[in-house]
N, C-alpha and C positions, 0 to 999 in steps of 0.2 A: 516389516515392509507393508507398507497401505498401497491403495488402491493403485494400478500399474496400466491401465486403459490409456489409448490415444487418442486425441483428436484428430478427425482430420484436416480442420482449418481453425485457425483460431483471428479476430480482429481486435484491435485495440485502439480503443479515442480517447485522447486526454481532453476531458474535459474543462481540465480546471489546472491551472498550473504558476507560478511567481512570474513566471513569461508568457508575451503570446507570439508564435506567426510571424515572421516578420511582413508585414504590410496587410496584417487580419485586423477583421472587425471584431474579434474574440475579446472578451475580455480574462485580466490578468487579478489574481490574487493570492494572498500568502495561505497555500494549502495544495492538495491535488486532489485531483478526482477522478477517475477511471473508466470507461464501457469496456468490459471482455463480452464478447460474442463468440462461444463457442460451439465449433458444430461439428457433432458424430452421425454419422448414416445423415439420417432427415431430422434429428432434434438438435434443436437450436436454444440457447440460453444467454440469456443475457443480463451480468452479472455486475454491479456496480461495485466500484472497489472505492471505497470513501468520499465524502461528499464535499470534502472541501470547508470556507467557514461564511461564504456568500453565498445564501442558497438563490437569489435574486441575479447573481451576477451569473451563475452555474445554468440557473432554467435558459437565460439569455444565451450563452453558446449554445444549449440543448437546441435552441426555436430555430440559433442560425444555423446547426449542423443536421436540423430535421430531424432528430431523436426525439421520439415522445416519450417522457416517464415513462406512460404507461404499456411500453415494452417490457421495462424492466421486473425480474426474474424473482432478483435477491440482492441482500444487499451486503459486504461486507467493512468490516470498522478494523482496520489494522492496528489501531491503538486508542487511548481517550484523547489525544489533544484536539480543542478545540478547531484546528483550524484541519482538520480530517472528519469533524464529527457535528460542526453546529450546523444545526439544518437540516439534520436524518428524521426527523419529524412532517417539517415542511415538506420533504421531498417524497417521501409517505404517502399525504395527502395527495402530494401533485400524480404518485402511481395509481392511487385510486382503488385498490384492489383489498381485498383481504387477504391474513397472513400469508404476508411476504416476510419473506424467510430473514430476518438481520441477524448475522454473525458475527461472532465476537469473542474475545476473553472473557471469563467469568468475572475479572478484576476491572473490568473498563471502566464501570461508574465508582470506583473511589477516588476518594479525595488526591488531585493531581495540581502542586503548585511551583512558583520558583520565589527563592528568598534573597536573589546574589546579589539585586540591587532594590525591591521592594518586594514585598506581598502581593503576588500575581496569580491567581486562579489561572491556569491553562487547563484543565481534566474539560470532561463534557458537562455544558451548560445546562441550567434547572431547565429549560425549553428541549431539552431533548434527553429527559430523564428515561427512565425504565418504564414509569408509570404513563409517562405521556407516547413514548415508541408502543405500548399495546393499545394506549387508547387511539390510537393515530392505524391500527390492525396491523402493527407490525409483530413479528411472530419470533422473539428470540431465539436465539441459539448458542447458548453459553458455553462453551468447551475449553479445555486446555490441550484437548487434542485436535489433531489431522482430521477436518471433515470433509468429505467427497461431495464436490456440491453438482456435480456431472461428472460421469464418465472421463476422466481426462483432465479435471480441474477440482481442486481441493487447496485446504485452505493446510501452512506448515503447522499447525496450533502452537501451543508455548514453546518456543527455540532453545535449545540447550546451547548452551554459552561452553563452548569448546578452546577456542582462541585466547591465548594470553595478552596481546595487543589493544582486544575492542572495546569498546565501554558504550554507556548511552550516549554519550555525546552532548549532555544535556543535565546540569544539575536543578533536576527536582526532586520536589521531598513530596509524602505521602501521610498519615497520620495509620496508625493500626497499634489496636486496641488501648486508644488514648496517647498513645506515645510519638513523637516524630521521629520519621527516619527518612535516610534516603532511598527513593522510587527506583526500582531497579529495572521499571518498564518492560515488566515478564508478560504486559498484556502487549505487545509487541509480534504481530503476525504477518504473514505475506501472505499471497497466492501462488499455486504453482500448475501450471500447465504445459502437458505431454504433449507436445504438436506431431501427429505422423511425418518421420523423418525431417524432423528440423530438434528435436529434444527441448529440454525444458526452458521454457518459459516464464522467469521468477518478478512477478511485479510488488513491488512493495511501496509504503509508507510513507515510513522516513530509515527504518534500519535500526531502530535505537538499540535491537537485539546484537547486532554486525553482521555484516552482509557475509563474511565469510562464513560467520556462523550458519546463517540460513541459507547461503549456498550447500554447505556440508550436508544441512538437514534434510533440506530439497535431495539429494544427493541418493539419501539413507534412505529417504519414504519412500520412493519411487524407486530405488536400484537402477535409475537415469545416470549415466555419467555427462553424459551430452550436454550443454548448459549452450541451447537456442540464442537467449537474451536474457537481459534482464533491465529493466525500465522502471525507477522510480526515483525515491529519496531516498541518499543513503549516509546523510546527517554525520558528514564530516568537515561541516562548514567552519565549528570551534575547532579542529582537532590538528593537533601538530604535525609536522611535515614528516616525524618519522612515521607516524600510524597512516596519514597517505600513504607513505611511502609504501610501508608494509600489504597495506591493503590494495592497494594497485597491483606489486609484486604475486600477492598467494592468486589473486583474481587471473592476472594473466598465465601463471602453469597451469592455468583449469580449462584453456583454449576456447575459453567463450567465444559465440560469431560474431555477437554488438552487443553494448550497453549505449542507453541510453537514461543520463541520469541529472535530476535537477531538483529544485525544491532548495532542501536541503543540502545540498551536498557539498556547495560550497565552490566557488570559481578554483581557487586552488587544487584543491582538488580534481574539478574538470579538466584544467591544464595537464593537471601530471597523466589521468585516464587517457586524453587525446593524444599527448607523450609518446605513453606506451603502444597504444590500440589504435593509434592515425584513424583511418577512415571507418575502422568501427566502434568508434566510440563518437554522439552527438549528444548536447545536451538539450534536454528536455523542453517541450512548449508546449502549453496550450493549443489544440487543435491539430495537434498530432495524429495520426491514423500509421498504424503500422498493419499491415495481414499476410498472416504467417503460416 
């Protein structure tokens, strides 16, 4: 069991989302991007959870929701696809600071593509290589495990796949040691945060791990049964109506208070979540602010 601290306040801004606002001046693109602002006693951190794949269109909500970069803390990359990760350079620059902290799988920069109708690079682009994130003072942190990035907030590191139902969601293939194979997207991470009497907090991605799974995990690091919320992508957009099914079902005996879920996740899918979970479940926008 890792680190088991609370928060006592935690805030969350969608930066970046497939949606915006209904009647915002936000703009909308295919990716997400995250502010957690977490704060214990008097320290306050403020923690970006992927940047989305417009880093132009991201600074432009930033300017309209008066966030400057250069608050930000650290940075984390829940998976390699481009539309989570182009930009983490640029957005570097725009922090301005030296090593800041970017989190990640050890596996994030390898080769990530799809083959089901052409030859598509999705991994992260040469513009936001390993080489360019340090020259850009970005300060890695490559783990497979659970890192504590504050008091109260850590990251689930590589998800044990638990669940007979879940899959990536997503057929890509990867190349290792000359060979091709299928991506099993084990660089697939969330965030999780302990909020004082509200419990966990689980923001993720897209999921490609399964959201049960990394609910379960959240679950196991923390000794939290409590599950607050959870808000992100949860990349059931391809996936057959029995694996919603399923996933709707294990989600609601776990008595979460709200999901709120988009990106990826697929309208179907949101039909069947607001189904089961009426008024607590919303799907996801751009310009979103929740404080918990």
């Amino acid at each position: 069991m890792a680190e088991t601290s609370e928060l006592d306040s935690l805030k969350i801004t969608v930066l970046a989302e497939d949606s915006v606002l209904y009647e915002s001046p936000y703009l909308g693109q295919h990716g997400v991007s995250f502010l957690l602002e977490g704060t214990k006693d008097s320290n306050i951190r403020r923690i970006l959870v992927d940047v989305g794949q417009n880093s132009p269109a991201l600074l432009s909500n930033m300017r309209i929701m008066n966030i400057s970069p250069s608050a930000i803390d650290a940075i984390v990359l829940t998976h390699c696809h481009y539309d989570h990760t182009k930009g983490v350079v640029n957005m570097l620059r725009e922090i301005g600071k030296r090593d800041v902290r970017v989190i990640a799988h050890p596996d994030i920069f390898r080769p990530n593509f799809v083959i089901n109708t052409y030859f598509k690079y999705v991994g992260i682009m040469p513009d936001d290589s390993k080489e360019n994130i340090e020259k850009a003072a970005g300060r890695l942190l490559l783990t497979r495990d659970p890192l504590v990035i504050m008091p109260g907030i850590m990251t689930t590191g590589e998800v044990k796949r638990q669940t007979e139902f879940e899959e990536v969601g997503i057929g890509v293939e990867t190349i290792e040691n000359g060979r091709v194979k299928d991506d099993q997207m084990l660089d697939d991470i969330s965030v999780v945060a302990n909020v004082k009497e509200k419990g966990l907090v689980i923001v993720t991605g897209c999921s490609h791990a399964g959201i049960v799974n990394i609910v379960k995990q959240a679950i196991e690091l923390t000794g939290c049964e409590k599950i607050g919320a959870i808000i992100g992508g949860l990349h059931l957009v391809d996936a057959p109506e029995t694996r919603i099914k399923r996933t709707v079902d294990e989600l609601a005996k776990l008595n979460i208070s709200w999901i709120c879920a988009g990106h990826c996740t697929g309208f179907k899918a949101q039909v069947e979540f607001y189904l089961t979970f009426k008024e607590r479940f919303s799907p996801l926008h751009t310009g979103m602010q929740f404080e918990i």
